[in-house]
Backbone as XML, in Angstrom:
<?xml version="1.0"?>
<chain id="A" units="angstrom">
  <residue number="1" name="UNK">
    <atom name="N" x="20.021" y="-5.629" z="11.247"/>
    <atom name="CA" x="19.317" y="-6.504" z="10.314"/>
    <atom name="C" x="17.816" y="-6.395" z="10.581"/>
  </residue>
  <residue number="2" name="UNK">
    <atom name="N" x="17.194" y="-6.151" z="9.709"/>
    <atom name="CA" x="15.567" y="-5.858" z="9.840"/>
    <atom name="C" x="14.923" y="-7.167" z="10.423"/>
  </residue>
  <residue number="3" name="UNK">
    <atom name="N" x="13.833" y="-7.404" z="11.030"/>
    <atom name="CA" x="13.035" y="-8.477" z="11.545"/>
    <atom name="C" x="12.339" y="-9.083" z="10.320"/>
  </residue>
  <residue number="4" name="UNK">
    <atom name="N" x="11.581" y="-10.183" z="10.241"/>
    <atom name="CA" x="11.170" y="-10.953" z="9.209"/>
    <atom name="C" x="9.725" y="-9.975" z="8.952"/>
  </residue>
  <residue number="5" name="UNK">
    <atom name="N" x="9.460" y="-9.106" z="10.310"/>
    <atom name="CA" x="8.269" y="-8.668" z="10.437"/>
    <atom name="C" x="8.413" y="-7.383" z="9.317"/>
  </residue>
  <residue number="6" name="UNK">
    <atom name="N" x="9.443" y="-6.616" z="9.561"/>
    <atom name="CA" x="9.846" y="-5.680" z="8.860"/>
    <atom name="C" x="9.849" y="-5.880" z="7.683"/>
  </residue>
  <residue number="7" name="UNK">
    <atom name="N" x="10.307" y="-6.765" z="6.875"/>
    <atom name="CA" x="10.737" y="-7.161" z="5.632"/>
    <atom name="C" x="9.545" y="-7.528" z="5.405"/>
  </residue>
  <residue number="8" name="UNK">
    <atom name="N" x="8.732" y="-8.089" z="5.573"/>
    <atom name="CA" x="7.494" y="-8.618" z="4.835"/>
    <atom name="C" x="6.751" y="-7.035" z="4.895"/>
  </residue>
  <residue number="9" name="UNK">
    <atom name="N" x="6.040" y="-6.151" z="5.662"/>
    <atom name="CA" x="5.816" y="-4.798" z="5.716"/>
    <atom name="C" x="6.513" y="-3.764" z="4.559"/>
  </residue>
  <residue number="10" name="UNK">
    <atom name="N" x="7.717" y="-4.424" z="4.010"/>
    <atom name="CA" x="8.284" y="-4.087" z="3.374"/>
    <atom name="C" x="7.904" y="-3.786" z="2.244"/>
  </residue>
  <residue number="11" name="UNK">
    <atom name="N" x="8.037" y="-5.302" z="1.687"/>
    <atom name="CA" x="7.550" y="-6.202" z="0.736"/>
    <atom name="C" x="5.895" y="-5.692" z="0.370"/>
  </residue>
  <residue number="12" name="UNK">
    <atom name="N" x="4.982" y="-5.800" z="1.339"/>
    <atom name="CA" x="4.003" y="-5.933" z="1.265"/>
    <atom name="C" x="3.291" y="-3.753" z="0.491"/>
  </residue>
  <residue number="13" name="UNK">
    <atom name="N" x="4.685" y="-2.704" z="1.090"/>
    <atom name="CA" x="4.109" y="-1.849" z="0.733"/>
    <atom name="C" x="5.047" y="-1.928" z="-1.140"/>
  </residue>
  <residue number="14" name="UNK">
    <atom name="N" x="5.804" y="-2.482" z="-1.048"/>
    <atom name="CA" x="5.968" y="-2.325" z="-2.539"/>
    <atom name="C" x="5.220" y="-2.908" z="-3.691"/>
  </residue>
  <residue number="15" name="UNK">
    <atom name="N" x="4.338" y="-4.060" z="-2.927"/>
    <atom name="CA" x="3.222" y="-4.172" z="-4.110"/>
    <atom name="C" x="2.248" y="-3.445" z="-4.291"/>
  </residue>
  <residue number="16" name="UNK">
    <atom name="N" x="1.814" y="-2.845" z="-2.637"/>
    <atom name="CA" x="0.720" y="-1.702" z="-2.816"/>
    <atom name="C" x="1.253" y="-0.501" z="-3.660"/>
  </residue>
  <residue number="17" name="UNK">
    <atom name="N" x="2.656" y="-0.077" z="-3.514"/>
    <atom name="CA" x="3.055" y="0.770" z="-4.810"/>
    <atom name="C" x="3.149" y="0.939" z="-6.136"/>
  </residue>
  <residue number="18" name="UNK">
    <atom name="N" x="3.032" y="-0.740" z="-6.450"/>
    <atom name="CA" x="3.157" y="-1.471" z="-7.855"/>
    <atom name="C" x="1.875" y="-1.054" z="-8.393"/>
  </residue>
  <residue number="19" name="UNK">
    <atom name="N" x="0.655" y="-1.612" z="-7.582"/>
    <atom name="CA" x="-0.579" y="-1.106" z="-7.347"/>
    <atom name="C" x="-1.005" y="-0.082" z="-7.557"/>
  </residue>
  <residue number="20" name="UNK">
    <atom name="N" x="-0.178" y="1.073" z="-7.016"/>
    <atom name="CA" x="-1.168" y="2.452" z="-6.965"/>
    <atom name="C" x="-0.536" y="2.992" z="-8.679"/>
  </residue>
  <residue number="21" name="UNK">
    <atom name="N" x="0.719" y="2.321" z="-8.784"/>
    <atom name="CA" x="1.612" y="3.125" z="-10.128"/>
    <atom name="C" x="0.338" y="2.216" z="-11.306"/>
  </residue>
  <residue number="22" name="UNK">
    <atom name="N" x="-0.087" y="0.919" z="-11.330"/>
    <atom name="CA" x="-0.959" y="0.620" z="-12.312"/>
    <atom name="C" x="-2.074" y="1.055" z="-12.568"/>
  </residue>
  <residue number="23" name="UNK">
    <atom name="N" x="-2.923" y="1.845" z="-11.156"/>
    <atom name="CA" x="-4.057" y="2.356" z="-11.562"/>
    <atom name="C" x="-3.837" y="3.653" z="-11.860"/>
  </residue>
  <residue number="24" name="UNK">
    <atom name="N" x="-3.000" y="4.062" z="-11.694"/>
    <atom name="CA" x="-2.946" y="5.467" z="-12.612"/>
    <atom name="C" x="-2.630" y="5.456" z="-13.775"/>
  </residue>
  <residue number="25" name="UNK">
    <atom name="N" x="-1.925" y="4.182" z="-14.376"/>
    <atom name="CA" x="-1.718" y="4.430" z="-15.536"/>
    <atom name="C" x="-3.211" y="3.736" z="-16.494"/>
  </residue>
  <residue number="26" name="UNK">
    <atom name="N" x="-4.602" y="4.123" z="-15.667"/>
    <atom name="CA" x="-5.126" y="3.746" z="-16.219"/>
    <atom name="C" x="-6.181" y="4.519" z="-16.586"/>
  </residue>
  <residue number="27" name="UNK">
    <atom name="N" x="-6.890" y="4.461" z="-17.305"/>
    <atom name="CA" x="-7.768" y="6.205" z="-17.627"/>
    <atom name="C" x="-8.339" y="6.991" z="-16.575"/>
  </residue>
  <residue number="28" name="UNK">
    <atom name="N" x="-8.327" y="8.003" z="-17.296"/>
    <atom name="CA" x="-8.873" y="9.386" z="-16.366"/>
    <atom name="C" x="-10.198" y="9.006" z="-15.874"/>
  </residue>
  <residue number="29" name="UNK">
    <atom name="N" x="-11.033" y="8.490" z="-16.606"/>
    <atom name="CA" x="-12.257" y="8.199" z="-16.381"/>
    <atom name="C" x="-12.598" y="7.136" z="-15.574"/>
  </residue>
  <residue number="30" name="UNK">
    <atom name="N" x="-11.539" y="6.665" z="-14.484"/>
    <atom name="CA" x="-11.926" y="5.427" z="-13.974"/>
    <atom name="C" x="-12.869" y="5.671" z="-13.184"/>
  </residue>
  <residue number="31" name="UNK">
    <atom name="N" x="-13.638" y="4.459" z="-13.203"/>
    <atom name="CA" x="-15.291" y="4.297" z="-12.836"/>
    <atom name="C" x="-14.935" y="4.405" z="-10.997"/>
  </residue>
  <residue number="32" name="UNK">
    <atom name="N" x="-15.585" y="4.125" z="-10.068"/>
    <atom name="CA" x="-16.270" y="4.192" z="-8.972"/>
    <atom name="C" x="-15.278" y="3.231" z="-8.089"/>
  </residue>
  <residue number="33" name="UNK">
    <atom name="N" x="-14.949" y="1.571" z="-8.630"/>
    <atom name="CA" x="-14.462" y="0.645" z="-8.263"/>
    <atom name="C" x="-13.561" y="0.560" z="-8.694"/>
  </residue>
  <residue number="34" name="UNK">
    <atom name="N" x="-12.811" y="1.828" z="-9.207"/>
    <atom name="CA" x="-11.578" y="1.629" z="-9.284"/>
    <atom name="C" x="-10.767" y="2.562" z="-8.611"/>
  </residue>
  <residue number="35" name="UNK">
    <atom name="N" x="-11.561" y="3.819" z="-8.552"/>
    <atom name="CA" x="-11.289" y="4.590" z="-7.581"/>
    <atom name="C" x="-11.498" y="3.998" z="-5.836"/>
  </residue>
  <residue number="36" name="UNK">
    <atom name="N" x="-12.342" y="3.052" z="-5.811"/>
    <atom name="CA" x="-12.122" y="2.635" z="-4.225"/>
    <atom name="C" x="-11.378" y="1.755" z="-4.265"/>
  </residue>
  <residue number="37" name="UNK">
    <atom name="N" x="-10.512" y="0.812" z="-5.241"/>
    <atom name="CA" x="-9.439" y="0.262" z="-5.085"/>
    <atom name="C" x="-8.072" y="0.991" z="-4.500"/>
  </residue>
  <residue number="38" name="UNK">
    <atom name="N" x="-8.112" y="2.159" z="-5.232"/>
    <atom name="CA" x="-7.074" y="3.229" z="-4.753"/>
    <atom name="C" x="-7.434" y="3.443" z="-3.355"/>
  </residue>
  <residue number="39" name="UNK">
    <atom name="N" x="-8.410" y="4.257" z="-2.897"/>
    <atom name="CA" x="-8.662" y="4.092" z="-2.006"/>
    <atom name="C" x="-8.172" y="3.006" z="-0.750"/>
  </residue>
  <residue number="40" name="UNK">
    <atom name="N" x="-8.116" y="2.217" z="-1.033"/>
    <atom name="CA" x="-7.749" y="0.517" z="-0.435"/>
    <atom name="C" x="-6.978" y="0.519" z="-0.080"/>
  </residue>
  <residue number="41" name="UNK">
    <atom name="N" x="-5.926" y="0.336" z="-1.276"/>
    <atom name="CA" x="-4.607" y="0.342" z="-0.984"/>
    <atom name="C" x="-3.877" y="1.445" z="-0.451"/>
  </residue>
  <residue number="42" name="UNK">
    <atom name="N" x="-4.469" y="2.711" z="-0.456"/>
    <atom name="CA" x="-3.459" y="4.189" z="0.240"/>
    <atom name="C" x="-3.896" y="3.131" z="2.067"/>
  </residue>
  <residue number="43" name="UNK">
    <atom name="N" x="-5.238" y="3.093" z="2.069"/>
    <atom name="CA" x="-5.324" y="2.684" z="3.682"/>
    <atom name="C" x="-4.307" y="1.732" z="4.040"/>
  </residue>
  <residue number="44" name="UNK">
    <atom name="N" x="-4.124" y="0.260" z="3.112"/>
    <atom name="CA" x="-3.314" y="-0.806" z="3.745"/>
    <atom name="C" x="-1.933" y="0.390" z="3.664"/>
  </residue>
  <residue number="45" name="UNK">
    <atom name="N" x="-1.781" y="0.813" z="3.131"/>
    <atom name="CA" x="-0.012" y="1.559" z="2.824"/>
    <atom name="C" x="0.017" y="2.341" z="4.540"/>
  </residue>
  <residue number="46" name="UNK">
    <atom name="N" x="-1.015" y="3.194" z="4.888"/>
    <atom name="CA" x="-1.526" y="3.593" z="6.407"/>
    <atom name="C" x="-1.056" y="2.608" z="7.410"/>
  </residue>
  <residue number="47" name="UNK">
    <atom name="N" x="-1.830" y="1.803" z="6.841"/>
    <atom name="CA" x="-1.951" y="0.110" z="8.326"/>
    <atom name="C" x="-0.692" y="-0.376" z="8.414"/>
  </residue>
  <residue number="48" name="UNK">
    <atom name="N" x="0.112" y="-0.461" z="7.068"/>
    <atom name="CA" x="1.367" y="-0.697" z="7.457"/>
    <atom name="C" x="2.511" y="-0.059" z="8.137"/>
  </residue>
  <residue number="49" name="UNK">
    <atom name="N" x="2.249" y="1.477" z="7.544"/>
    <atom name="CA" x="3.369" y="2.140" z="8.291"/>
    <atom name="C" x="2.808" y="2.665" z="9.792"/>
  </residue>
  <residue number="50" name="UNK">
    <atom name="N" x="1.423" y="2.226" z="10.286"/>
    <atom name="CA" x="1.575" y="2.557" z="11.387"/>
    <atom name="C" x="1.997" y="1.443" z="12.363"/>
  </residue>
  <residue number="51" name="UNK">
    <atom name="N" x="1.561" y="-0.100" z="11.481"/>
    <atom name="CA" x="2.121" y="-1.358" z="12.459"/>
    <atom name="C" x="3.754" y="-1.309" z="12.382"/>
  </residue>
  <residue number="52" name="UNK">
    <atom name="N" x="4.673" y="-0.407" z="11.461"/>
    <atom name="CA" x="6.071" y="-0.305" z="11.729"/>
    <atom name="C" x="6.043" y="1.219" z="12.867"/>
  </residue>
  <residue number="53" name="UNK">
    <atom name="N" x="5.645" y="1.813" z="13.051"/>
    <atom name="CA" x="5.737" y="2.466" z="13.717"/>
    <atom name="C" x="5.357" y="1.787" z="15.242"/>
  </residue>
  <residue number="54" name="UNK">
    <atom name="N" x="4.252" y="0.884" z="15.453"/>
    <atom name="CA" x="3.956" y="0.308" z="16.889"/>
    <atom name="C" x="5.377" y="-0.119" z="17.072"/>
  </residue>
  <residue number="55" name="UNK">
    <atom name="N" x="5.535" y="-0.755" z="15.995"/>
    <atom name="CA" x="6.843" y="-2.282" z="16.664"/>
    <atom name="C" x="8.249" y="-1.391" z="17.106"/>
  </residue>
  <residue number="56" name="UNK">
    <atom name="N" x="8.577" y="-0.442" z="16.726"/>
    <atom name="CA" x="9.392" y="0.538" z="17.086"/>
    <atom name="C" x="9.080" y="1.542" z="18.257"/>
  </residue>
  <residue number="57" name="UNK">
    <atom name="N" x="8.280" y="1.396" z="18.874"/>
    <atom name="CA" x="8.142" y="2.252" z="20.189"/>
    <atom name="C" x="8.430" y="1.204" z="21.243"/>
  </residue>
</chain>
């Protein structure tokens, strides 16, 4: 059974996925601040799978 820690890490990368699937569906031409939103969220998607990777060693 996963930890509460796990499940929220979980949780937390499927909105950053929700996330990355909406800004693409958004024009080619996205400006500056929307491209560092992407940006953003690939890092938290990083931060998370490396804090599941700590808790597992």
């Amino acid at each position: 059974m996963p930890s509460r820690k796990v499940e929220r890490i979980a949780s937390d990368l499927d909105d950053i996925a929700i996330e990355i699937d909406e800004l693409r569906e958004e024009s080619a031409s996205a400006d500056a601040e929307r491209l560092e939103e992407v940006k953003n969220a690939i890092d938290r998607a990083g931060d998370a799978l490396d804090e599941i990777t700590e808790s597992h060693d």
